[in-house]
C-alpha positions as CSV (number, residue, x, y, z in Angstrom):
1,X,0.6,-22.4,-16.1
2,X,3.3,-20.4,-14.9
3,X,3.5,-17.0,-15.5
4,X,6.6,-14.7,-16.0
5,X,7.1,-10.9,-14.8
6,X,9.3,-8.4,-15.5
7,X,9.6,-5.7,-13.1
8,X,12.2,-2.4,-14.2
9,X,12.5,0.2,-11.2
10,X,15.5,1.8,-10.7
11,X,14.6,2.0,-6.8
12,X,16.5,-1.3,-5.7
13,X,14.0,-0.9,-2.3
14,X,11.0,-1.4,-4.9
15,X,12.7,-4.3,-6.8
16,X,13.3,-6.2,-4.0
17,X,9.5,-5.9,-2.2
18,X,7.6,-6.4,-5.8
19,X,9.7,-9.2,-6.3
20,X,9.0,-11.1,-3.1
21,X,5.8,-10.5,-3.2
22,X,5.3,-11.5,-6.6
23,X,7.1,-14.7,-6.3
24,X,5.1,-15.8,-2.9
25,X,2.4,-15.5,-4.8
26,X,3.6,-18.0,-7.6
27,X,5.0,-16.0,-10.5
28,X,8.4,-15.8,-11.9
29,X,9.9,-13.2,-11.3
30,X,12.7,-10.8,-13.3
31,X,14.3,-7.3,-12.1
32,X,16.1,-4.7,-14.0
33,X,17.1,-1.1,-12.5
34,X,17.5,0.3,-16.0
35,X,15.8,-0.1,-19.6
36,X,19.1,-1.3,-21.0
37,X,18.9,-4.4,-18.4
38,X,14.9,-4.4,-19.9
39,X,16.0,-4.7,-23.0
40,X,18.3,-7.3,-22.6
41,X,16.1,-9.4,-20.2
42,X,13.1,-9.1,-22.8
43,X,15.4,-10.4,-25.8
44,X,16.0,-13.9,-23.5
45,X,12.2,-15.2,-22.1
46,X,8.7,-14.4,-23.5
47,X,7.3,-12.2,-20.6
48,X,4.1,-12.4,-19.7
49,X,3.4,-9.1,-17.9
50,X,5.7,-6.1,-17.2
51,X,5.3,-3.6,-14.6
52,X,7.4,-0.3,-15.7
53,X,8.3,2.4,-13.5
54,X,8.0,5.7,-15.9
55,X,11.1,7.5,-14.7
56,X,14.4,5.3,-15.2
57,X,18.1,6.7,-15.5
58,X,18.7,5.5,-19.3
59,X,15.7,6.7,-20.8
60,X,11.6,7.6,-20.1
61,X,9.7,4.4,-19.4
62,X,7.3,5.0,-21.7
63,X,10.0,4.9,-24.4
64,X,10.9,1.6,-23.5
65,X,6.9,0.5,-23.2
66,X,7.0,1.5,-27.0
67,X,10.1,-1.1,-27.3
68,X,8.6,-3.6,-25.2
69,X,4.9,-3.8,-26.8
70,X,7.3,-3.9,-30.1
71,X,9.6,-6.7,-29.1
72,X,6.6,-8.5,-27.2
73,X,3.6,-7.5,-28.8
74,X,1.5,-9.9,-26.2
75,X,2.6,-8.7,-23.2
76,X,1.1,-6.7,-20.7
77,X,2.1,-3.5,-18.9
78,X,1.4,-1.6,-15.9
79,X,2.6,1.5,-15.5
80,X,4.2,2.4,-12.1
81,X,3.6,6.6,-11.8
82,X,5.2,8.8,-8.5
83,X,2.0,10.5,-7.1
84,X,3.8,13.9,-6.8
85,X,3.9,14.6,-10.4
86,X,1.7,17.6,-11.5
87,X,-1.4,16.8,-13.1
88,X,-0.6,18.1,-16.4
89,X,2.5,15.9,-16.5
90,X,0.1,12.9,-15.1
91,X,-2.4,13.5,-17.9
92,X,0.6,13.5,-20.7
93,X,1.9,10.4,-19.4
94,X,-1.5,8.6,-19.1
95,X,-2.5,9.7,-23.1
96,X,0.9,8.5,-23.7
97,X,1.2,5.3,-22.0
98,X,-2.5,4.1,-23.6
99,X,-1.3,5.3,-27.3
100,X,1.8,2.5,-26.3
101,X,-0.5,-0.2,-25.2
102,X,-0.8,0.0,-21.4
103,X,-3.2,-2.1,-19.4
104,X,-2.8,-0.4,-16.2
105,X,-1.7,2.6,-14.0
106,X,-0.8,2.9,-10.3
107,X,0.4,5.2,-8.0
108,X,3.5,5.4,-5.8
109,X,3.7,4.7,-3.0
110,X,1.6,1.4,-3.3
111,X,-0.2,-0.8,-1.1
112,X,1.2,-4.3,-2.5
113,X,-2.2,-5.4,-1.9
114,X,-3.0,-3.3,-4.8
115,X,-0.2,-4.3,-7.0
116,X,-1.1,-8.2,-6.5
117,X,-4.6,-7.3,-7.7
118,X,-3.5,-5.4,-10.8
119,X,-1.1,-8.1,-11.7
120,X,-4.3,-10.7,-11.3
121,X,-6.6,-8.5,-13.6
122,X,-3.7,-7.0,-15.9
123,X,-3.0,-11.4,-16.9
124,X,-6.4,-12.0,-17.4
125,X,-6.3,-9.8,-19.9
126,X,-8.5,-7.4,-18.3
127,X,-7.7,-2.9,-19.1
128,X,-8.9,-0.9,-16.4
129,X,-7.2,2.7,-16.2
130,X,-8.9,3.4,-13.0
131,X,-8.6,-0.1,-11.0
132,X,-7.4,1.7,-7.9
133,X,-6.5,5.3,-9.0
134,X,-8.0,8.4,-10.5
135,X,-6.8,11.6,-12.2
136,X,-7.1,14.2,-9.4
137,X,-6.1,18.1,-9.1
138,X,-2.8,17.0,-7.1
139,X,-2.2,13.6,-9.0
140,X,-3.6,9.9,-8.2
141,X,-5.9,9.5,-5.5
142,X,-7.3,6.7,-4.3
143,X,-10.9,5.4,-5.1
144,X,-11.1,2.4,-2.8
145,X,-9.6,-0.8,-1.5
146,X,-11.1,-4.1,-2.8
147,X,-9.6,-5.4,0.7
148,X,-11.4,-3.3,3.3
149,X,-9.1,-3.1,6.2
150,X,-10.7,-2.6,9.8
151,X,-10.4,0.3,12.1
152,X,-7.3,-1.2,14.8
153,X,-6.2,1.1,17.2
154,X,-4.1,-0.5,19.7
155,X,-0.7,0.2,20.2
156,X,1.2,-3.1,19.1
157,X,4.7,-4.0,19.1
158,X,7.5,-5.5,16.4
159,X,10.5,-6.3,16.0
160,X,13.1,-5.7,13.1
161,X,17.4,-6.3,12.4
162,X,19.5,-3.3,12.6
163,X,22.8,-2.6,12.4
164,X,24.3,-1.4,15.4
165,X,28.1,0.0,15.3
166,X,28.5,-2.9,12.6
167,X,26.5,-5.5,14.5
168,X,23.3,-7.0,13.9
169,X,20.4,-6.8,16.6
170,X,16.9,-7.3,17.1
171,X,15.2,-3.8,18.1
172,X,11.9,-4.0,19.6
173,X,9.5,-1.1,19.1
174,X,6.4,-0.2,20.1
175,X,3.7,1.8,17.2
176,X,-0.2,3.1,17.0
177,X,-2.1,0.5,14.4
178,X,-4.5,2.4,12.4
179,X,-6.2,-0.2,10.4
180,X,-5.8,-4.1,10.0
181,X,-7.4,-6.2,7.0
182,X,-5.9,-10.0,6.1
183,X,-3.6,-9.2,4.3
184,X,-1.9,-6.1,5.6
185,X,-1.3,-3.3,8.4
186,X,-1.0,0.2,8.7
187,X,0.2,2.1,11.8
188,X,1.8,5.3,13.1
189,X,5.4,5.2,14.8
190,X,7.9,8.1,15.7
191,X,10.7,5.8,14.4
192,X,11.3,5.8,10.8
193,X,10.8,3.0,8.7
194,X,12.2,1.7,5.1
195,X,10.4,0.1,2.4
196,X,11.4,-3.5,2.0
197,X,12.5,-3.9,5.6
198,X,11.2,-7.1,7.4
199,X,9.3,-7.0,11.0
200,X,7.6,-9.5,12.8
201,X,4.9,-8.1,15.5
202,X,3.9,-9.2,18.4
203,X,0.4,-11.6,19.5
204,X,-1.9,-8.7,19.0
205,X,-1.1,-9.4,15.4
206,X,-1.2,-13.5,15.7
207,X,3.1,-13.1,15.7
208,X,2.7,-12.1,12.0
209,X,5.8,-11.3,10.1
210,X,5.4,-8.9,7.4
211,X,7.2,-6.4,4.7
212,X,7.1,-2.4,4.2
213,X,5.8,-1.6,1.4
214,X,5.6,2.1,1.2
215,X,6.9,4.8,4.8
216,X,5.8,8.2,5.0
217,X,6.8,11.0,7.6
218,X,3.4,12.9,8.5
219,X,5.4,15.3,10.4
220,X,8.7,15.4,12.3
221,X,7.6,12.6,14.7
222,X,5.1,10.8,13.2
223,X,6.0,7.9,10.3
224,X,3.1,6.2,8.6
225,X,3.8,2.4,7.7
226,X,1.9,0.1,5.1
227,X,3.0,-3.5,5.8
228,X,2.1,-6.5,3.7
229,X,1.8,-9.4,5.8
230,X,4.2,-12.3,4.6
């Protein structure tokens, strides 16, 4: 049996990553950037899962959990938090997403990794508030990865489309990998990435093409990349 997902993020990067990932793996898939579109899109299809960002333009996602549980009292949601909320703010959102009916929480930025096992436990009807996160002093923090990833420390190379002066190119660019596990990569690389773009890397890597799911600047040189391999 198919199953159907709703995903509401008003970061169109986000949308567009959860949403290819989701649907390689076999589920139908449904986007809205605000809870208006949510609303909308729940009134047309019985969803079986939604994952709900918590801060949207039109109104707190843990508002529109409340209309969602009401209009689809079967359905299950995950709550997508930011990481650099406060804990006192985390805490209030966690009491108040469980008093709506939440299976789930996880943390931005994600590993999609994660996300794909969340979706898997979240339909079998499984509630876990601490599948991959805890409450910590300075937010969510990680407990640990159901796929261990191995230490990888050579320098590999990718490539990725730009735009250059209004053309297209291939750009090829060399970066430190950190770890490796089946079904992702992580690596260090002075040039900036974006979440959602698309690379493809090089035989160190088998000529694996994969997707950023989340980029962070260490410091003024150094970007951290988590890539989920395609």
């Amino acid at each position: 049996m198919k199953h159907y997902i709703l995903v509401v993020d008003d970061d169109q990067l986000i949308l567009y990553a959860l949403e290819k990932i989701l649907r390689n793996d076999g589920y139908e898939v449904v986007t809205a950037s605000t809870a208006a579109q949510a609303i909308e899109k729940l009134s047309f299809c019985p969803y079986d899962l939604c994952l709900l960002d918590v801060n949207l333009p039109d109104l707190n996602g843990l508002e529109l959990m409340k209309i969602t549980k009401d209009m689809c009292p079967e359905i299950r949601v995950v709550i997508m938090t930011a990481s650099h909320f406060d804990s006192d703010k985390l805490s209030e959102n966690n009491n108040k997403a469980i008093a709506n009916g939440a299976s789930h929480f996880i943390s931005k930025p994600f590993d999609l990794c994660d996300i794909t096992d969340v979706v898997q436990q979240a339909l079998k009807g499984k509630e876990n508030f601490q599948t991959d996160f805890q409450f910590a002093a300075n937010g969510f923090e990680k407990k640990s990865r159901k796929k261990p990833r191995a230490p990888f420390t050579e320098n590999i190379f990718f490539q990725m489309s730009i735009i250059d002066q209004g053309n297209y190119t291939r750009k090829t660019l060399e970066a430190q990998a950190v770890d490796i596990s089946d079904s992702g990569i992580g690596f260090l690389i002075h040039y900036p990435l974006k979440e959602s773009q698309v690379i493809g890397f090089d035989e160190k890597v088998d000529n694996r093409t994969g997707v950023v799911v989340w980029s962070k600047m260490d410091d003024e040189e150094n970007c951290r990349v988590g890539v989920r391999f395609a």
